[in-house]
N, C-alpha and C positions, 0 to 999 in steps of 0.2 A: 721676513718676506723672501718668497725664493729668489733666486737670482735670472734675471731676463735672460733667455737664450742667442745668442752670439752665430752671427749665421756662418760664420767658418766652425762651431762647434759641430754643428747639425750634417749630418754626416745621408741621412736616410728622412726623406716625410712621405706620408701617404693622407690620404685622406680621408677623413672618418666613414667615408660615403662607398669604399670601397670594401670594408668589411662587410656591409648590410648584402652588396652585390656578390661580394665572394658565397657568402651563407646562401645568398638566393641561388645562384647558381650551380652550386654545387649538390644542394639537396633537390633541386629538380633533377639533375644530372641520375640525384640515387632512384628515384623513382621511375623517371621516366627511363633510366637505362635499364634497369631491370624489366621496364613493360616493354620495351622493343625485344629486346634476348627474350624474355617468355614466347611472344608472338613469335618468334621465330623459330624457336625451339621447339617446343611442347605448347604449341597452343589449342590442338584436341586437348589435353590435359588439363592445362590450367583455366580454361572455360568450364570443366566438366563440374559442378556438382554435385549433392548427395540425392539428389533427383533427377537433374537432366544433364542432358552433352549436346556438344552440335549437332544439327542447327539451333536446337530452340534456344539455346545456351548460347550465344558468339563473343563475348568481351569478357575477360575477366574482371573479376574485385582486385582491389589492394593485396590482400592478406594472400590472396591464391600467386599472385605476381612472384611478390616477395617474400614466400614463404619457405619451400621443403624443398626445391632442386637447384640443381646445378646445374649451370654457370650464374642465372638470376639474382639467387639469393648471397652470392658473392657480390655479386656487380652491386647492391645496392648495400652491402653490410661495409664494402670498401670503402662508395660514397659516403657515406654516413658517418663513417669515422672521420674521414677528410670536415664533413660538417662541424666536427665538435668544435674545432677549434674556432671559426668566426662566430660558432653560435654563443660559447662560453663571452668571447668578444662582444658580440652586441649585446647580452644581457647587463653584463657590466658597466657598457657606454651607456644605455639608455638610464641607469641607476645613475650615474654620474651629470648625466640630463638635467634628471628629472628632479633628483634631492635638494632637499628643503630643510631648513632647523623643524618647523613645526608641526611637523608630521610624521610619522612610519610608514604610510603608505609604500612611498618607493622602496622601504628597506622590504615589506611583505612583498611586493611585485617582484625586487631581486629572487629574495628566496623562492617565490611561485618559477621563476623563470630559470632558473637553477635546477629543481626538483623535477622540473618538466624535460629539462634537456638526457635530466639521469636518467629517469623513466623510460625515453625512447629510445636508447641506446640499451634498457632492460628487454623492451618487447622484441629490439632489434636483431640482438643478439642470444635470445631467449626463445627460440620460438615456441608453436604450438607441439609440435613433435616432441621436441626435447625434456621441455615440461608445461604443458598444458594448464597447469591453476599460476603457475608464477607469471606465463606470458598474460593473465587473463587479468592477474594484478596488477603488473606493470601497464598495461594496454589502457585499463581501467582512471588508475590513477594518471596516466596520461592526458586523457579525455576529462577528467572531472577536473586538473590544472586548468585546460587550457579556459575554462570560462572566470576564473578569477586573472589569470594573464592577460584575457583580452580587453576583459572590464577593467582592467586596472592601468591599461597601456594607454585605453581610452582619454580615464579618469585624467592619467597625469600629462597627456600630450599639447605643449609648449603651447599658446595662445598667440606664437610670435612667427605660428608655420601655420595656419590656416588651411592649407590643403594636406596637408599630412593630417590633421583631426579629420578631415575629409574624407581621406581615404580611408581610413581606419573605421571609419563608419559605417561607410559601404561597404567594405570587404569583409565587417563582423556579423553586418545585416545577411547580408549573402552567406554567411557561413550559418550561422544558426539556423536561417530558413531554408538552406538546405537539406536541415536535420528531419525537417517534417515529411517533408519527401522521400527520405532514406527511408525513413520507422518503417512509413506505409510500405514502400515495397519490399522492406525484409520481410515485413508481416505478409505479405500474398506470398513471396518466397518461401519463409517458415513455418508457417500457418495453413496458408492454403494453397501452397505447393504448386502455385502457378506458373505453368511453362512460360520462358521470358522474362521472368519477373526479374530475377537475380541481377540477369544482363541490367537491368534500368536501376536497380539497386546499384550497382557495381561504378556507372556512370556519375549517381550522386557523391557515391566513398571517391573515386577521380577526383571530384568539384571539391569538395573539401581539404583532400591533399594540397591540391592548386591553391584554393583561398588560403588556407592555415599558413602555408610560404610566403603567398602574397603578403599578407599578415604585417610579419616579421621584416616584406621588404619596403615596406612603408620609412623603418627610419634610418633608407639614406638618406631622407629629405632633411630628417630632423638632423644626420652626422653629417652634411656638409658644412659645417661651421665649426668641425672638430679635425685637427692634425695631431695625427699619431707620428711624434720624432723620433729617430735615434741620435743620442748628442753623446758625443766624447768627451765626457766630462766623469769625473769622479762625485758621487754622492746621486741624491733623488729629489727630484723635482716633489714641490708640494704645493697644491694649491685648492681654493673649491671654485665649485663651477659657479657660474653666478646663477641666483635663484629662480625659478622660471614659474610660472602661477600655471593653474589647473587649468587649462582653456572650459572645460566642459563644468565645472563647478564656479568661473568665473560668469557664465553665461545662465546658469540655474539658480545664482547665488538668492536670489528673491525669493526662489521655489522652496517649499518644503524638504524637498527629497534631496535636494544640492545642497539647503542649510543642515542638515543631517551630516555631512562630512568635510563639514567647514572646517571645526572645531579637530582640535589633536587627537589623539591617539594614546588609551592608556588603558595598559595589560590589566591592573587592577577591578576598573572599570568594567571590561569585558569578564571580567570571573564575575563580579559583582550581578552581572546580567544575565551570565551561565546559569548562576545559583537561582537567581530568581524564578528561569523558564524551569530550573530541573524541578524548582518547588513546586511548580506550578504541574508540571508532567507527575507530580507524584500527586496531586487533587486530583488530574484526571484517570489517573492508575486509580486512585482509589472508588471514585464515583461507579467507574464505568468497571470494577468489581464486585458492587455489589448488587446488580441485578441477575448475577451468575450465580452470587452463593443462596438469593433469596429462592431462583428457581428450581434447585434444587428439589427444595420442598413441596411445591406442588408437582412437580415433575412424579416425584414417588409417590404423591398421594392420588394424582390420574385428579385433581384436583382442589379448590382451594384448603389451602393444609392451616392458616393462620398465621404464619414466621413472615406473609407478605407484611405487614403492616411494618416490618422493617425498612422499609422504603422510603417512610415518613421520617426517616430521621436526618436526611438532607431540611426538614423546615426549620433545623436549629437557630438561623439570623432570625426568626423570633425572640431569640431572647435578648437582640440587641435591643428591641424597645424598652425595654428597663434601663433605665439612666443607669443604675448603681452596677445590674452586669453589664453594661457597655464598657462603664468605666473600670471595672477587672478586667474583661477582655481586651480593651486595648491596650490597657498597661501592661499586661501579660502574654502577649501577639507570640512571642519567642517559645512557650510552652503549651498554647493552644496549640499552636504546628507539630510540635515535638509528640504532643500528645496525641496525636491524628498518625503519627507513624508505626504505631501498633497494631496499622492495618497490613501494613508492610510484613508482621512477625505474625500474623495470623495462619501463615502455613505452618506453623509449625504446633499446631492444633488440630489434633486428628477427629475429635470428636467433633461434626457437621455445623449444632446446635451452636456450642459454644464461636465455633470462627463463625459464624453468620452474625455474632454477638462482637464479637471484636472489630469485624470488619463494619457493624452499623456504627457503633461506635465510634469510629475512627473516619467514616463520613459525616458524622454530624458534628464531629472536632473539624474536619478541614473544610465543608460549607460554612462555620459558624467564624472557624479563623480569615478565610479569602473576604468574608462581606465585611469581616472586621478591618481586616487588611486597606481594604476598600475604601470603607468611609471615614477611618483614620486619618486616609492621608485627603482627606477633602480640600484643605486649604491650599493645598501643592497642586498646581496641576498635571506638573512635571512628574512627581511621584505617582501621583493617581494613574496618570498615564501610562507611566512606568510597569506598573502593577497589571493593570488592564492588559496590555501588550505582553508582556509576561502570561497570562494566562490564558490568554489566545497562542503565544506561540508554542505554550506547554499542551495544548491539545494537540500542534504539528506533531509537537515530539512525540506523543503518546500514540498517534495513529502510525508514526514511522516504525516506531517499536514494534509495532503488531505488523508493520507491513515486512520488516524487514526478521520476525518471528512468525511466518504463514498466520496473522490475524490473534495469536494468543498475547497479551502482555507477559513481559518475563518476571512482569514483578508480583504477578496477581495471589492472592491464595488459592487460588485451584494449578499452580504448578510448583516444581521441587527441583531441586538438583536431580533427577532420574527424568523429568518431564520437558527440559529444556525452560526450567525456570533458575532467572538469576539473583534470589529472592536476595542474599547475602552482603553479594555486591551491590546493590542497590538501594538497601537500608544504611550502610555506612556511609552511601556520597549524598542520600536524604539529609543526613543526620549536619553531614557537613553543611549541606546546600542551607534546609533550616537557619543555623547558627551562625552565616556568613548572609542570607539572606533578611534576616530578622537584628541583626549587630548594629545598624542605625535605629535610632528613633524616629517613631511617626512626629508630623508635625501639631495631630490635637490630640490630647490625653485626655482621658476624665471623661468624658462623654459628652465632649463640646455640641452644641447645635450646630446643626449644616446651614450652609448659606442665605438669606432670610432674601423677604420677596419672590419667592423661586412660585412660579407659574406651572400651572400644572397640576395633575391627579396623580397622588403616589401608588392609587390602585393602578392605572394607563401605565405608569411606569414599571412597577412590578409584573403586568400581564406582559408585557413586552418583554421582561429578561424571563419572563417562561417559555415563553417563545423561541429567543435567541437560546436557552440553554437545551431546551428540547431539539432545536434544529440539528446545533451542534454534535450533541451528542447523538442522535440519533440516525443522521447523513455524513456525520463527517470522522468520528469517532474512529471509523476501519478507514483502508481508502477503497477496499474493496466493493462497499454496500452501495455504492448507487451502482456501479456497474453487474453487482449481479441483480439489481433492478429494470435494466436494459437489456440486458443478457436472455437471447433467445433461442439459442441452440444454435445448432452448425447447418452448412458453414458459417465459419463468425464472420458478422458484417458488423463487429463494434469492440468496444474492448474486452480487453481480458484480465485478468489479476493482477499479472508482471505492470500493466497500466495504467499500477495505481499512483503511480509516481505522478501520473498529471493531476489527479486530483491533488495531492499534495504541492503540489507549485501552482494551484489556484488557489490553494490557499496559503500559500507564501504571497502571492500575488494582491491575495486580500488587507494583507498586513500595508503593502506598499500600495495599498487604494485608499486606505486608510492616512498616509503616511500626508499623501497628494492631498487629500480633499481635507481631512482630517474632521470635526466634526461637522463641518458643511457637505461630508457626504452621507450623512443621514435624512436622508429627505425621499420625496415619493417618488424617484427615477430610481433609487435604488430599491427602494422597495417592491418596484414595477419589476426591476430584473428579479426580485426575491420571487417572485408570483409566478412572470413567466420559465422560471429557471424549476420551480416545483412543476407547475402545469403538465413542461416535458420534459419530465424524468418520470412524473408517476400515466401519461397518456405514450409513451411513445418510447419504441425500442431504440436497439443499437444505436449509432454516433448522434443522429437527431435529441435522442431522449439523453444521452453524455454531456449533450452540449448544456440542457439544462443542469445539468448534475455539475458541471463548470462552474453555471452561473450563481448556483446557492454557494457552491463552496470559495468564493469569491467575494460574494456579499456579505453571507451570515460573519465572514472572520471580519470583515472589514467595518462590521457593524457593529464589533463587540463592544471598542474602547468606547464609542458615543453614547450605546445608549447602560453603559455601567455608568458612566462618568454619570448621566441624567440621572439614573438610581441614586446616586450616592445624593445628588441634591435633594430629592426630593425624600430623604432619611432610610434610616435602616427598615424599616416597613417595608418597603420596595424588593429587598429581598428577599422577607422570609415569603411575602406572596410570589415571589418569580419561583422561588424551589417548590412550593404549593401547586401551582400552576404549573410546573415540571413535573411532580409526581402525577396532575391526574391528566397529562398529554401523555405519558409514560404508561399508565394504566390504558389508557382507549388508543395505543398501536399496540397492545397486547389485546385486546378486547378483540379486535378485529378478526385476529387469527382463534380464537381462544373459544370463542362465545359459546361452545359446546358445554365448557364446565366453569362457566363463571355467570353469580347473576346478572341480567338485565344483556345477557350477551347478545341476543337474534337482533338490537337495536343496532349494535354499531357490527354486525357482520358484514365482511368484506367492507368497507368503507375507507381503506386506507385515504382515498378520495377526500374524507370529511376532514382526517387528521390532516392531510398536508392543508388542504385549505385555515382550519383553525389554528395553525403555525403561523401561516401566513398572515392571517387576519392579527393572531396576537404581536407578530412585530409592528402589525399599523397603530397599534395601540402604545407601543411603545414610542415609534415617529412621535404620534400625535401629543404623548408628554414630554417631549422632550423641549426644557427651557428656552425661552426664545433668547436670540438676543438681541442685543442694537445694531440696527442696519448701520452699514458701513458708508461714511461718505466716499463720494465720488472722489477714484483716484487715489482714498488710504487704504493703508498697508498695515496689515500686523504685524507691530514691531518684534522685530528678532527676540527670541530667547536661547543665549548660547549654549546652559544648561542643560534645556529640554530637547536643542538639535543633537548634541554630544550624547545622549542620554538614548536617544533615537537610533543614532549611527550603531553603538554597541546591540541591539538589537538585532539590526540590519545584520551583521557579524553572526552573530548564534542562529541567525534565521539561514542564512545563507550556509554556512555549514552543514545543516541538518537537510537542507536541499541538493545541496551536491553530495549530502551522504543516500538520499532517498533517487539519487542519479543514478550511483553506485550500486544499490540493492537491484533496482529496476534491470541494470545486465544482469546482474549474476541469477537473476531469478526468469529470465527470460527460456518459456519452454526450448527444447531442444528439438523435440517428436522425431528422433529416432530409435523409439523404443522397440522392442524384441521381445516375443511371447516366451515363457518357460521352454515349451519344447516344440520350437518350430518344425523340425523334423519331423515329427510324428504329425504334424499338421491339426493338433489337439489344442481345441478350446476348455479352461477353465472355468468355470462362470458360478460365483456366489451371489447368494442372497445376507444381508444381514441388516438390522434395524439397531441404530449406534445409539440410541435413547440420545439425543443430541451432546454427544461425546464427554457428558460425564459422568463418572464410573458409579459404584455402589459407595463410595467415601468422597467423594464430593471431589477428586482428580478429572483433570484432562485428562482423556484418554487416546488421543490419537496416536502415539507414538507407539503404545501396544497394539492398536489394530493394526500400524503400520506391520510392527512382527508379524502379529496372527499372519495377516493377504500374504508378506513375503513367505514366510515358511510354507506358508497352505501352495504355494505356486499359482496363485490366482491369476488368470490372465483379461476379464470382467469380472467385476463386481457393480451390484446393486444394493445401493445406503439409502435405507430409509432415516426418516426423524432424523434429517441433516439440516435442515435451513437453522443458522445459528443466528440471524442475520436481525436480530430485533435488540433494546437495550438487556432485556430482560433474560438473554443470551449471552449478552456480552459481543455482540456484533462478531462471529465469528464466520471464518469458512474451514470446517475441516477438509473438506475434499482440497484445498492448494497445500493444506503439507504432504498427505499423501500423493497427490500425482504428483508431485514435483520429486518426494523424497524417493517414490517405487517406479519412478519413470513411466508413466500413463496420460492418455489423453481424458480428459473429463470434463463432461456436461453438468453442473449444478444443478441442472432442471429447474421447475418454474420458479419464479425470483421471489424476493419477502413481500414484494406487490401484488402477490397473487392469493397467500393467505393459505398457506398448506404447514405444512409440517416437515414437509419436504424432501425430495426421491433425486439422487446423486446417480451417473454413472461414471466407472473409470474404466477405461480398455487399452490394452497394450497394441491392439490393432487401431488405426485410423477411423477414426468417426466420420465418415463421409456425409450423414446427413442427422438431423434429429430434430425431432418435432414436441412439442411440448403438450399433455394435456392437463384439463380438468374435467374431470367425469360427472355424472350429474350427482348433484348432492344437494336436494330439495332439505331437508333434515338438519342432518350433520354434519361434521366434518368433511371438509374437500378433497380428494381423493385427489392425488396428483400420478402422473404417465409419462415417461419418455417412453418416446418408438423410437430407436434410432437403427441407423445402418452401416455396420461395420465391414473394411475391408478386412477379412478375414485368409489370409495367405492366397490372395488371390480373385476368393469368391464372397460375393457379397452374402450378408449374415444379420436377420433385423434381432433385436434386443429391443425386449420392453421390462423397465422398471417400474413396479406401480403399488401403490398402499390405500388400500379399500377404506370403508368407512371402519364407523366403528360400531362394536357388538350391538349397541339401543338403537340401530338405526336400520334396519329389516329392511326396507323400499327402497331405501339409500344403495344395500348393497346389490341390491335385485337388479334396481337399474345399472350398476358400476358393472355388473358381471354382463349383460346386456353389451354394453358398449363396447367392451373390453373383447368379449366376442366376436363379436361384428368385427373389429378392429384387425384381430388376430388371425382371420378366417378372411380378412381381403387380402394380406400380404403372400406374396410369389414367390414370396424366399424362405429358405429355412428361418426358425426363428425359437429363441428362446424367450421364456417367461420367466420373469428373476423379479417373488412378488409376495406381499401381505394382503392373504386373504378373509380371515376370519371365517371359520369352514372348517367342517368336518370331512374325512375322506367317503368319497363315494355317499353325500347324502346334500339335500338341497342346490346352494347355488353351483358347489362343486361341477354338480354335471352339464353348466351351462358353460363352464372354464374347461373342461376338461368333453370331449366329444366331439358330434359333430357340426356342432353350431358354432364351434371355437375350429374346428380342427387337431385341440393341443392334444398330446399323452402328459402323464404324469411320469413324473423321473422312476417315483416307484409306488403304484398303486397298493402294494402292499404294506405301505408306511402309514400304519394306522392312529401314530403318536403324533399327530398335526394336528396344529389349529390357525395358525399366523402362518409361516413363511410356506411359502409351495414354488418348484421350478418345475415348470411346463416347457416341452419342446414341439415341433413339428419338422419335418424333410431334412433333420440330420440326426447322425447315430449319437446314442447316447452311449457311453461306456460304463460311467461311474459314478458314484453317490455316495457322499460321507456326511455324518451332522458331526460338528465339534461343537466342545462346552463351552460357552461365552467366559468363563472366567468370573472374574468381577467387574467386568467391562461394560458390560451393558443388562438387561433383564431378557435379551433374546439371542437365541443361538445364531449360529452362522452354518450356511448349510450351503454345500460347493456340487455340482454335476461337470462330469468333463464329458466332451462333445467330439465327437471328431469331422475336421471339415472332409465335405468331400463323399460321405456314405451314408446310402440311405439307413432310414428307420428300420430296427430288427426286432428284436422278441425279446420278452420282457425273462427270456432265461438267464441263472445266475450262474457264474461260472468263479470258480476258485484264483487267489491274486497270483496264483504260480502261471495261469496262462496267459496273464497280462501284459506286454510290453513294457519295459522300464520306463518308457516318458508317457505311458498311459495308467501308470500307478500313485496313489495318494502318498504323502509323505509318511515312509515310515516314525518321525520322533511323538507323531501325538496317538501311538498304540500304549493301551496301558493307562499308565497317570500320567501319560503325557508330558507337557511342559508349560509350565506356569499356572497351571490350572485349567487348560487346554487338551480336552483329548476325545478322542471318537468316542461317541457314546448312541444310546438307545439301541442301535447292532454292534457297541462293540469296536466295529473294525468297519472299514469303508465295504459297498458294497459293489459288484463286476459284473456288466452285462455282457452279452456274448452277440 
């Protein structure tokens, strides 16, 4: 026992309450002394903008304050040193608070508060200037600390100070809901470039600084019961603090979500639950791979090719009704998995046929092991649960991957080490996850019977996991796809790509609705927001039609564990009809778009309508089996189970990682739109056509990171992508156009959304999209011919762009009227304008002359280009200079065909003139003369062609 302090020892005391005040005071000192020196110094300056300056501009941001000049950025880099030391102080008192034998929390809350203090002293002293990606890491990792700090200061604040949990409540409320208001107005700032915006922006980054210190100054309340001595004595005091309970888990304790971090804390545990979600992220890598390798084949065939019936091999939990394979399968769980990972090594099979064979394969190994997995553990509820939760959260992971990969999985077979696939690494931490996740025994072997008396239709319950897995997969799978369902051209009035982060934390959100209700939140109120949350997503654009896209991704995750658990009661049956039920919802949202070359298609044309409703309808079906149970008496309580809440919490852990890592991507992916044409001087527009067969190659690769080459080398300053909407299962739910604008620095339109039932026509412009409109042309027949008009600022001068893909050859009336419209269309616009398009058309014969004349207005780039049928670029009231075709490579089945434009001069004569007369930034790139590069090179003239 130490020895009690002697008050002639004690030489110095202060009071613990005065470190919280010194930290507080002194880091407002660094901020706010730097905002007054900025005002006073350079405040034209630090108001100013990459858009505007005063007046529209008057208050700076943070980052402009204390950033790049002097005297400021000293005055606050000084404070902020003087900071470290109370802050390293109060992190440590509050550890000394708050510690407990039965818990790690405070030891994680130390190190969060530790980590966070190094970090702000990295962005501090690191600035933007200096090095630009380390400040944006440090800054990063800053911001993604402080929500496990705050939550956790919450979590462990003393039950014995009641207005310090008080304040912390409200000053955390206030900060987070701060956040909302920041996003919006960076976005009218970054986005849409609204004068004033920034200023109102600038005001909320203020409020944050303010709160985030207030924060922190909350525990003098909690250090006034703490004396820091200095005593003249020889040796060291040792003692522990007495133990202090959770206020906020003392007051939840009854609750589900409080009993979840009741229980201790063990590193084990948490790998244990690692392994499970990664097992589970490798089902849904695998699932949501093979409707990419299947469409391949009809892709090349312009029709059904037969390798579809690959599809069917997710109905393997068919063969759990057989007692005798149930009982292999579940005694074998460990190498059913193992054997599903073959899908994983399918890239490394070049031949198409064969990996669309490995990859079925290995979906019908890992649907047959998860349903096994499943009904295995029936007698546990804990496990069952476990598993359930697990493969719900493994869907998070799987769409973060893709969101934090522009939409591609890194593990899929259509990428490689050349493509930005991580196929390698992520087969060897499978292999681990597997064998760490499968190392316990299930609780029924043998192929026990499930629960008897169980109430209910196995068929109701199986049409309900068709439902939930078609949802899943089909909305939630990317984070991208409901938003480009909403997505209605510029300017934006809803989200964007970078914004896929909120669908992902409604579906983290789903997990902890789940958590709360648990299966008493299976019932028709939820089911009501499953209805209204389809309703407006598939009736209604920007943030209205988002806010449905919220609501599914919210319910459907919340919905999984209930009604699997019901599955599993009412037997393995239940499953293979839900994957049954999944393959042919899966079939009719491809139908919809399709129906040109599949039978029985004109019934479900355009109907995306009917699909979301029979999603809908089949999760009612799944409520309506779900087991009843015994009404609860008045006043009881479901008794605790310590197990299944500990069991919960490590979830919570992996879920909440993967959230503040999908925090993380959301900045770094956040457009910039300060892009920069190839050659602004010359005041020369780029502008291609090309048709990306939806971005995979002649070998069954992703292709976008070669066409990324092709556009950068070609110096493309617009382009127009046809057959880009990737956005269906049977795509793989993809968007190519966000690696390319993000990767070549461009602004871009996706044009009409997967709701609309096209093929789909992409624009990207180095200039500013000022406006864009979206159409569909009439397409009585055939296929839907989709249009962007848009209106580009173009160095100055306004410049419309239209992107557009006609019907198809068997549909003669189809294209009569498309050219019709398109006409009309092109022939009311006041501005120069180009036409970057798929026509189907010979030169100078039929509908040609309704595009090109004067019922259009257009010219042809070069009427003497007799080797056309598909792509054609039309201009009107700007000069044309140039014209090249390059070879697509193996890229795609259609060439890429580029006109540069010059803003600012009228139309001249179609005389050709040699490249020696041509200006350096009005000449095509010399590397693709010849045999070019990569497979890429001028061809049918040879060499680009020069107007005069």
């Amino acid at each position: 026992m130490a020895p009690r302090a002697k008050d002639d020892e004690v030489v110095f005391a202060l009071s613990g309450k005065w470190i919280s005040w010194a930290h507080t005071a002194v880091a407002y000192c660094a901020f706010l002394g730097s905002l007054i020196t900025g005002l006073y110094l350079h405040y034209h300056k630090i108001v100013e903008n990459e858009y505007y300056g005063y007046p529209q501009e008057w208050f700076p941001s943070v980052s402009a304050t204390i950033g790049d000049r002097y005297p400021e950025r000293s005055v606050f880099q000084v404070f902020i040193a003087m900071t470290s030391g109370p802050r390293f102080a109060l992190v440590f008192l509050y550890y000394i608070l708050t510690n407990r034998p039965d818990t790690t929390l405070p030891k994680f809350v130390l190190g969060v508060g530790i980590f966070r203090t190094l970090t702000c002293g990295g962005w501090t002293y690191v600035t933007s200037t200096d090095d630009h990606g380390w400040h944006d890491i440090f800054m990063i990792s800053y911001l993604v600390a402080t929500l496990p700090w705050t939550l956790g200061c919450i979590a462990l604040s003393p039950k014995a100070n009641p207005i310090a949990l008080k304040w912390r409540k409200r000053l955390a409320t206030a900060f987070f809901g701060t956040l909302v208001p920041l996003i919006y107005f960076f976005i009218q700032h970054k986005v849409h470039k609204v004068a004033g915006a920034y200023t109102t922006y600038a005001f909320f980054e203020w409020a944050l600084i303010l709160l985030d210190v207030g924060f922190d100054a909350v525990t003098a309340l909690d250090f006034e019961g703490f004396e820091l001595t200095v005593r003249d004595i020889q040796g060291a005091s040792r003692g522990k603090s007495s133990q202090v309970a959770d206020a906020v888990l003392e007051k939840e304790k009854d609750k589900p979500i409080g009993q979840a971090f009741e229980a201790g804390f063990s590193l084990d545990e948490v790998l244990d639950a690692a392994a499970d979600v990664y097992n589970a992220y490798i089902f849904w890598t695998l699932l949501t791979s093979l409707g990419l390798v299947v469409w391949y084949f009809p892709l090349w065939h312009m029709g059904i090719s037969g390798y579809e019936v690959a599809v069917m091999s997710t109905v393997s939990p068919f063969l759990l009704c057989s007692r005798s394979l149930r009982s292999i399968v579940t005694q074998n769980l460990r190498y059913v998995h193992l054997s599903s990972l073959i899908g994983l090594t399918a890239y490394l099979i070049k031949t198409p046929e064969l990996r669309l064979l490995a990859v079925s394969f290995a979906v019908a190994a890992t649907c047959l092991a998860w349903s096994a997995t499943w009904y295995a553990e029936r007698s546990s509820s804990t496990r069952m649960e476990a598993r359930a939760l697990a493969w719900s959260i493994g869907l998070i992971a799987s769409s973060l991957a893709k969101f934090g990969n522009h939409t591609n999985n890194p593990l899929w077979p259509i990428v490689n080490a050349e493509n930005g696939g991580w196929n390698k690494v992520g087969f060897v931490l499978a292999v681990a996850a597997v064998l760490r996740s499968t190392r316990r025994d299930t609780y029924n072997r043998g192929g026990m019977e499930g629960s008897q008396n169980v109430t209910g239709s196995p068929l109701l319950a199986g049409l309900g996991l068709g439902g939930l897995f078609f949802g899943m997969h089909s909305l939630l799978s990317d984070s991208s796809t409901m938003i480009l369902w909403v997505w209605d051209g510029y300017p934006v009035r809803g989200p964007i790509a970078a914004n896929g982060v909120v669908t992902l934390l409604f579906m983290g959100l789903g997990v902890l609705h789940y958590f709360h209700f648990q299966e008493d939140g299976l019932n028709w109120i939820s089911f009501g927001f499953v209805g209204l949350g389809a309703f407006l997503v598939t009736s209604f654009h920007h943030w209205t039609g988002y806010f449905g896209a919220c609501c599914l991704a919210l319910e459907l995750v919340s919905m999984a564990p209930p009604l699997i658990a019901s599955a599993v009661r009412h037997g393995p049956v239940a499953f293979g009809v839900g994957f049954l039920v999944y393959n042919i919802m899966v079939l009719a949202h491809v139908w919809v778009v399709a129906y040109a070359f599949v039978p029985g298609g004109p019934l479900m044309r355009e109907h995306t309508d009917w699909v979301m409703a029979a999603m809908v309808l089949l999760i009612a079906a799944g409520i309506s089996a779900q087991p009843k149970s015994k009404p609860k008496s008045k006043g009881s309580r479901k008794p605790k189970n310590v197990g299944q809440n500990r069991t919960r919490s490590y979830y919570v852990y992996v879920l909440g990682g993967l959230e503040l890592l999908a925090i993380s991507i959301s900045y770094l992916r956040f457009p910039t739109n300060d892009y920069v044409p190839y050659h602004k001087d010359d005041k020369v527009i780029s502008a291609g056509i090309w048709t990306v067969h939806f971005s995979l190659d002649n070998d069954m690769w992703s292709s976008e990171r070669r066409m990324r080459d092709l556009i950068k080398e070609m110096e493309i300053d617009v382009i127009g992508l046809l057959e880009s909407d990737l956005q269906r299962i049977i795509m793989g739910n993809r968007d190519t156009t966000q690696y390319l604008a993000e990767d070549l620095g461009m602004y871009v339109d996706a044009g009409p959304g997967p709701d609309k039932h096209t093929w789909g026509a992409a624009l990207l412009s180095k200039f500013p999209i000022l406006n864009s409109t979206h159409h569909l042309l009439p397409s009585p027949v055939g296929e839907l011919a989709p249009a962007i008009h848009a209106t580009l600022d173009c160095y100055g001068e306004q410049v419309d762009v239209v992107v557009f893909h006609s019907g198809q050859e068997e549909d003669p009336e189809d294209r009569r009227l498309q050219s019709e419209y398109l006409a009309k269309l092109m022939k009311e616009s006041p501005r120069p304008l180009i036409l970057l398009s798929y026509l189907v058309i010979k030169p100078q014969e039929g509908n040609y002359n309704t595009y090109v004349g004067e019922k259009s207005g257009m010219k042809d780039i070069d009427p003497s280009d007799w080797d056309r049928w598909c792509e054609y670029i039309l201009y009107k009231g700007i000069k044309r200079s140039g014209y090249a075709r390059v070879s697509r490579g193996t890229i795609t089945d259609t060439e890429l065909q580029v006109g540069k434009f010059i803003v600012g001069q009228q139309e001249s004569s179609d005389e050709q003139i040699a490249e020696e007369h041509v200006g350096e930034g009005l000449r095509f790139p010399s590397i693709f003369r010849g045999q070019g590069r990569r497979g890429h090179a001028y061809h049918v003239f040879d060499e680009p062609r020069y107007y005069n």
